[in-house]
C-alpha positions in Angstrom: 173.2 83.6 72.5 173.8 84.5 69.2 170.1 83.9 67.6 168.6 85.4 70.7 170.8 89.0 69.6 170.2 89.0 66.0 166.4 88.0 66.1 165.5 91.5 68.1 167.6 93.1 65.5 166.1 91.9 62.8 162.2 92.2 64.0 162.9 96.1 64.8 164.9 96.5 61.5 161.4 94.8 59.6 159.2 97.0 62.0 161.2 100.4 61.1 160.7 99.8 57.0 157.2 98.7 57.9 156.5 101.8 60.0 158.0 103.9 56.7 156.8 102.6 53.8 153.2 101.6 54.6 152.1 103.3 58.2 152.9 107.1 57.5 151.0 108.0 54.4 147.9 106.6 56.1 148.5 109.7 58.9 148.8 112.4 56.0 146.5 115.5 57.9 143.9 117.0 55.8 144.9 120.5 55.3 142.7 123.9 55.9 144.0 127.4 55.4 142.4 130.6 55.8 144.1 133.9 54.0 142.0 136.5 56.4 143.0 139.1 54.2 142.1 138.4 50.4 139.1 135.9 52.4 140.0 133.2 51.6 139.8 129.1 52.7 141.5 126.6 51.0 140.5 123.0 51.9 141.8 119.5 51.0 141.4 115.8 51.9 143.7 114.1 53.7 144.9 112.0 50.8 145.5 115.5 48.5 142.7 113.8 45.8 140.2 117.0 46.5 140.4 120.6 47.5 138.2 123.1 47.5 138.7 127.0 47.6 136.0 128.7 49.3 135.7 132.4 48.1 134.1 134.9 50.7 134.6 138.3 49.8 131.2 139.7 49.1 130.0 136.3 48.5 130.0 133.2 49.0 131.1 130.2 46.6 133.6 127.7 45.7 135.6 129.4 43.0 138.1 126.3 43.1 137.0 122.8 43.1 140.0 120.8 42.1 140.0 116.5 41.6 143.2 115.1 41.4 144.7 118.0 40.4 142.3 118.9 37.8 140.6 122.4 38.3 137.0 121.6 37.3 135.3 124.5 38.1 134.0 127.5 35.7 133.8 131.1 36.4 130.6 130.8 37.9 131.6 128.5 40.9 129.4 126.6 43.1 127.1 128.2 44.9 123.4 127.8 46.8 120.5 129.9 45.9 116.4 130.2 44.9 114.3 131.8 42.0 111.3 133.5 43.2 108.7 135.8 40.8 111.4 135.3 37.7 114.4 136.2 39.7 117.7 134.7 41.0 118.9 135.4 44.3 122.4 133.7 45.2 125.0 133.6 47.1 127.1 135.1 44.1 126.6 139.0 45.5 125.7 139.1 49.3 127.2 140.9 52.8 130.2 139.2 53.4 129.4 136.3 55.6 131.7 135.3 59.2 134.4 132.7 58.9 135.7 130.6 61.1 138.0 127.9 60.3 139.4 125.0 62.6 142.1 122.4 63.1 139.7 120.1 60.8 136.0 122.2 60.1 135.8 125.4 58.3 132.3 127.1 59.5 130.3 130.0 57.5 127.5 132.0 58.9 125.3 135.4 58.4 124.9 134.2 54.4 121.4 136.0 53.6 119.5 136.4 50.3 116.1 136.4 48.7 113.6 139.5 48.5 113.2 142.0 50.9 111.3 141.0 53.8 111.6 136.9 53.0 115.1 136.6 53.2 116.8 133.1 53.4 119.5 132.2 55.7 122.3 130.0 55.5 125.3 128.2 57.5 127.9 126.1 55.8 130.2 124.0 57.5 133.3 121.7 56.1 134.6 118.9 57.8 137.9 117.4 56.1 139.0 114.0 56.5 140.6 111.5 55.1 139.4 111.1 51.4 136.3 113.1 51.5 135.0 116.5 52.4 131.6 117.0 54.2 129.7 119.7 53.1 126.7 120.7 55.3 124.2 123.4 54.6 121.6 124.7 57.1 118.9 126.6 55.4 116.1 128.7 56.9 113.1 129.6 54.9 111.3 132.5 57.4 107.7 132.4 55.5 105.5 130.4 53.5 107.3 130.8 49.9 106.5 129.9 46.3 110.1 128.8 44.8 110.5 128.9 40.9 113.5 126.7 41.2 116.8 126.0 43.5 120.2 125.9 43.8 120.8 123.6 47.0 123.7 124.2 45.5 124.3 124.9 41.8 128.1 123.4 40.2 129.1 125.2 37.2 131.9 123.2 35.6 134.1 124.7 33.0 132.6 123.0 29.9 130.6 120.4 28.3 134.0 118.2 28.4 135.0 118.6 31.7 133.4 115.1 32.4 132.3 112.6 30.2 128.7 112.2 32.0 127.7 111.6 35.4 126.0 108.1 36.8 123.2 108.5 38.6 122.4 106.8 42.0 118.8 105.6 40.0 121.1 103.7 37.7 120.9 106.4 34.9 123.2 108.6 34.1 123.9 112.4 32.5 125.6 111.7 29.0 127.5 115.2 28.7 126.9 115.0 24.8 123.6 114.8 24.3 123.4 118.5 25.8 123.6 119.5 22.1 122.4 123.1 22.3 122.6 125.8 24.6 119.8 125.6 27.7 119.6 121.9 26.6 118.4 120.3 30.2 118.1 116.9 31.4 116.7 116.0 34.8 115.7 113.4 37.3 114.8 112.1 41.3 118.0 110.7 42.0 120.2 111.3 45.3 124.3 110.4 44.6 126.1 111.2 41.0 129.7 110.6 39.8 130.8 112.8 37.4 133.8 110.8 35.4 136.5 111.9 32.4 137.7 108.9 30.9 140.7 110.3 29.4 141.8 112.4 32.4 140.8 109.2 34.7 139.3 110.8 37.2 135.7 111.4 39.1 134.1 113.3 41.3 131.4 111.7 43.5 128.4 113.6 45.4 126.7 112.2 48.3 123.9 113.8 49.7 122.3 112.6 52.8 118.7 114.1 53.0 116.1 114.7 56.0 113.4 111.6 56.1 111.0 114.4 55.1 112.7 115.8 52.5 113.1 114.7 48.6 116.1 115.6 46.1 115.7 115.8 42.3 118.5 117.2 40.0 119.2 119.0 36.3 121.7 119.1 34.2 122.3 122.2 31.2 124.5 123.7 29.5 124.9 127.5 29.9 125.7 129.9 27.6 129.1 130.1 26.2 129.1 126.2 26.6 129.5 126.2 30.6 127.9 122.7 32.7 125.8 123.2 35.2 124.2 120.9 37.7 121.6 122.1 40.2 120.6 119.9 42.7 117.1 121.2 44.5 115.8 120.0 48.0 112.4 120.0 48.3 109.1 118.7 51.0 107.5 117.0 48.0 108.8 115.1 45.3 109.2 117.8 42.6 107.2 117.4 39.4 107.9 117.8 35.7 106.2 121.5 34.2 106.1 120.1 30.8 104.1 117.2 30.6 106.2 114.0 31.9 109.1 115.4 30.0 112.8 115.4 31.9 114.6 116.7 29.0 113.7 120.2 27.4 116.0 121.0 24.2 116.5 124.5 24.7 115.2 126.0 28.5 116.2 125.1 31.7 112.6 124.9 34.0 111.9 121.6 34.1 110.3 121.6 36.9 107.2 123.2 38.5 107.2 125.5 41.2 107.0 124.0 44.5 106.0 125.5 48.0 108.2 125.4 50.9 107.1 126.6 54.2 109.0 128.3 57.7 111.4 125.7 58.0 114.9 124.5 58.7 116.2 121.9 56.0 119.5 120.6 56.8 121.6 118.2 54.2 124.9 116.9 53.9 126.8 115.7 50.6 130.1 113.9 51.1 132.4 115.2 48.5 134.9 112.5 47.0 137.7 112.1 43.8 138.2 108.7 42.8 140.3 107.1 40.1 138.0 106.4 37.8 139.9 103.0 35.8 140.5 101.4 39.8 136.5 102.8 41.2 135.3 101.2 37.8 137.7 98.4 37.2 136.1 95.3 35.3 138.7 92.9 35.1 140.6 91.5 32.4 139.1 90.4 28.7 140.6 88.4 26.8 140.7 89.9 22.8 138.8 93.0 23.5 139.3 96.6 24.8 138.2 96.3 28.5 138.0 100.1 28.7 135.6 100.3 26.0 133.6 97.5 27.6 133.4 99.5 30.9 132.6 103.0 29.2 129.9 101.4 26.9 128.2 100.1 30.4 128.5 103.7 32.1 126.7 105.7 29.0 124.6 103.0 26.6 123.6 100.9 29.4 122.5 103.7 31.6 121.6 106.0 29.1 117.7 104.1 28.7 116.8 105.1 32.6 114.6 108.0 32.3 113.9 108.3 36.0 113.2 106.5 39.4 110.8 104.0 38.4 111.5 104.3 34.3 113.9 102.0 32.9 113.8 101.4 28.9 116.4 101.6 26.3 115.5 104.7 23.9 116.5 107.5 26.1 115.6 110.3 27.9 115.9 112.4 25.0 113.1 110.6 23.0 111.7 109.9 26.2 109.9 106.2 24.7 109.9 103.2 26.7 109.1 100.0 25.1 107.3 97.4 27.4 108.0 95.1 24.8 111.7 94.8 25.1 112.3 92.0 27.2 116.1 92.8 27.9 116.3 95.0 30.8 117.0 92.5 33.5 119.6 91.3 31.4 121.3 94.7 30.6 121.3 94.9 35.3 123.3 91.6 34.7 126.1 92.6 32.6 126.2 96.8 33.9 125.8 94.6 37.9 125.2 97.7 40.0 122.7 97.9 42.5 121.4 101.2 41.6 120.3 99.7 38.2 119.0 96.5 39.6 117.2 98.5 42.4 115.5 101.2 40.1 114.4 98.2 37.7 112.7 96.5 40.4 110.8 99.4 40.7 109.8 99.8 37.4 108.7 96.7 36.9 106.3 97.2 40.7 105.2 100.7 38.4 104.2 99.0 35.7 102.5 96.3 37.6 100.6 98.9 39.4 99.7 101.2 36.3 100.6 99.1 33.1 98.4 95.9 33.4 94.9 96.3 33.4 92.2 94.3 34.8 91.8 92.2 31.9 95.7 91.4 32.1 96.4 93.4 29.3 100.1 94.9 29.2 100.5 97.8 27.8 103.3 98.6 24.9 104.8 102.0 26.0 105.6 104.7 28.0 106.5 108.1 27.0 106.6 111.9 27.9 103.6 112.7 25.9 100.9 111.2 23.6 102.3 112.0 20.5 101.9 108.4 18.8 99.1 106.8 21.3 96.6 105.1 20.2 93.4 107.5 20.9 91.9 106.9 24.5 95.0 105.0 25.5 96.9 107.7 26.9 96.9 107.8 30.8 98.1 110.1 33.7 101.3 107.9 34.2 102.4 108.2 30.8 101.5 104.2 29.6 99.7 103.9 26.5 98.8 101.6 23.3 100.7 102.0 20.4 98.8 103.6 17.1 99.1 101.6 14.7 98.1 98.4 16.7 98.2 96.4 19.7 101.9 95.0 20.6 101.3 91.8 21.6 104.8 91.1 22.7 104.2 93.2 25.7 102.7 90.2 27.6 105.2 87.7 27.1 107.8 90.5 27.6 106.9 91.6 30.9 107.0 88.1 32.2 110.8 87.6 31.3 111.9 90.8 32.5 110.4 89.8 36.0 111.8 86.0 35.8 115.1 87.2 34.9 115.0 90.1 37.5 113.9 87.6 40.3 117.6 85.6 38.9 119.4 88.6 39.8 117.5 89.4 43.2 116.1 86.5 44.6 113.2 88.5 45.4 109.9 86.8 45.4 107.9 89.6 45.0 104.3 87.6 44.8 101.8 90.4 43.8 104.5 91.3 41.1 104.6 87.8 39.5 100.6 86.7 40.3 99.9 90.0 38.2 101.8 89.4 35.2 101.6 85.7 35.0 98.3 84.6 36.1 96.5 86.6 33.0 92.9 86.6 34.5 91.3 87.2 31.7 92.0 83.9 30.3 89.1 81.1 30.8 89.3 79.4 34.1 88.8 76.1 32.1 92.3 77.1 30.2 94.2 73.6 31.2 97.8 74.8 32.5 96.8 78.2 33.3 99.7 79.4 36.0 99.2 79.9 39.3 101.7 82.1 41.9 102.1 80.2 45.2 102.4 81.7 48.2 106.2 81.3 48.4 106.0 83.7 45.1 107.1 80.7 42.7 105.0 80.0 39.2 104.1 76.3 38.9 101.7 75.6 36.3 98.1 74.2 37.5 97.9 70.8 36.6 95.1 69.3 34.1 
């Protein structure tokens, strides 16, 4: 009798500190308050890692954005917005907008600007939940319009070191400190970024999702009196560069070229996020060395030689050069192991299959924003070209290990990929072991 008393004790006694210490924290209510008067929203995550402080009053703009109790944001806040005939319009001065804020979903109408007549419309809407915000903006373009540039939206963070850089969902990354000089800009087709401090140990990760017919692209520069901005544009084409195949420009900010746009609605999300950047990034335990350093040299060296979707080197996007004769890429996707590098480098190497191997099986050396040390005639529209001062004939053998050691990290037997960069068709047919791609995308060597 006495076991059959004390065990219902003790199982409710275990269930009450179990209830306490593990199951209420995980029912912590993400928190939204409006302050009608001075309008006003403050919004935060249900975990208290994020809140934002959306500013109304003859505007419209996150004055606040604050990760893990870190306020990030400059004087110029976040905002949306488009340049048209050398002009800004944004939702920095505009007719205050209508608010309406929920148990959960703060909701923003009537936000107008652009030039007389052509006016662009806007509704924002936050969702809060547990460990994110949802932003969703609902533009309307009423006409056919030529747009300069776009702020879909623009972040202005307080300085150059309020983040250490940014990776890049192409596997690159924004390396804060090679913005050297004011209207320095670096920019790329890329959709997520996570902007990290290493010494404050904290990020904050953007996550657009995008319309199937719509493309994202984004720049990074740093504004007079040494503000960071990042301007993220949405756009019906994929945006191209206005300076050659350049993605960084050392002292201006238009990058890009002017792109059309026509009557349309464009609707996007980005999921808002602060991590902890040593627990998000976390790469174990070495033995005898700084595991830190180990992890930050990953996020900036490793990254830093992705150009773009589709251009994956080690120089830089600063000098712009890729050498296709640097057979060490697959291997750098090994040790950074992150799909977004792994994926893009697949990609380059389908681009240069495509547009770097010629008939003759040729592979060319380089890739770069201009022509500045081609070889004459080399040059193409893709940005692939011979070296001057002579052929690099480590190109060929090159290529072929970064695609064997990219099919060790993927598996994937891409067969056009291989037969094009290991068959070499311009060697004699009588050549005795010249290798063959089978159909199940393996190399075998043809027997004699």
């Amino acid at each position: 009798m006495k076991m059959r008393k004390v065990k219902p004790a003790l199982i409710c006694l275990l269930e009450f500190v179990f209830l306490t210490c593990f199951t209420i924290p995980a029912f912590s209510q993400a928190v939204i308050h409006q302050d009608s008067e001075h309008k006003l929203v403050t919004l935060s995550d249900g975990q208290g890692q994020l809140a934002l402080r959306l500013n109304y009053d003859g505007r419209c703009v996150l004055d606040q954005v604050i990760v893990r109790g870190r306020e990030t944001v400059g004087d110029s806040a976040v905002y949306t917005g488009v340049r048209q005939a050398g002009r800004w319009f944004t939702t920095t001065k505009i007719t205050t907008p209508v608010v309406s804020a929920g148990k959960d979903t703060v909701t923003v109408t009537g936000i107008q600007f652009g030039s007389a007549g052509t006016e662009i419309r806007e509704t924002w809407r936050f969702t809060v939940k547990q460990g994110e915000i949802i932003w969703r903006i609902t533009r309307k373009y009423a006409s056919d319009e030529v747009l300069e540039d776009t702020a879909f939206p623009e972040w202005n963070f307080n300085d150059l070191s309020t983040w250490t850089g940014g990776m890049l969902d192409n596997g690159g990354v924004i390396w804060n400190k090679y913005l050297d000089t004011t209207n320095a800009t670096y920019g790329a087709h890329f959709g997520a970024v996570t902007f990290w401090n290493s010494s404050s140990n904290d990020c904050l990760q953007i996550i657009p999702r995008l319309p199937k017919n719509q493309f994202g692209a984004g720049r990074f520069s740093r504004q007079t009196g040494n503000l960071f901005a990042f301007n993220y544009t949405i756009s019906p084409g994929e945006l191209k560069t206005k300076y050659n195949l350049k993605r960084f420009l050392g002292n201006r900010q238009d990058l890009w070229s002017p792109f059309q746009v026509p009557p349309s609605e464009v609707n996007v999300e980005f999921t808002l996020k602060a991590l902890d950047y040593a627990r998000t990034y976390d790469r174990g335990t070495f033995a005898g060395i700084d595991g830190n350093q180990v992890r930050d040299l990953l996020n900036t060296v490793a990254r830093y030689g992705v150009i773009d979707e589709r251009l994956t080197g080690g120089n830089g996007w600063r000098s712009g050069y890729i050498c296709l004769h640097e057979p060490f890429f697959a291997e750098i996707g090994l040790a950074l192991d992150e799909d977004d590098y792994i994926t893009n480098f697949s990609k380059c190497l389908d681009y240069e299959r495509d547009h770097a191997i010629g008939d003759d099986g040729r592979v060319k050396s380089r890739w770069c924003y201009t022509a500045g040390d081609a070889m004459r005639g080399t040059f193409d529209q893709y940005g692939f070209y011979e070296a001057q001062w002579g052929y690099l004939l480590d190109s060929q053998p090159d290529y072929v290990i970064n695609v064997a050691e990219q099919f060790d990290l993927t598996g994937d037997r891409t067969k056009k990929r291989m037969r094009k960069s290991v068959e070499f068709p311009h060697a004699p047919r009588s050549f005795p072991h010249r290798p063959r791609v089978h159909d199940d995308g393996f190399m075998r060597p043809a027997q004699g």
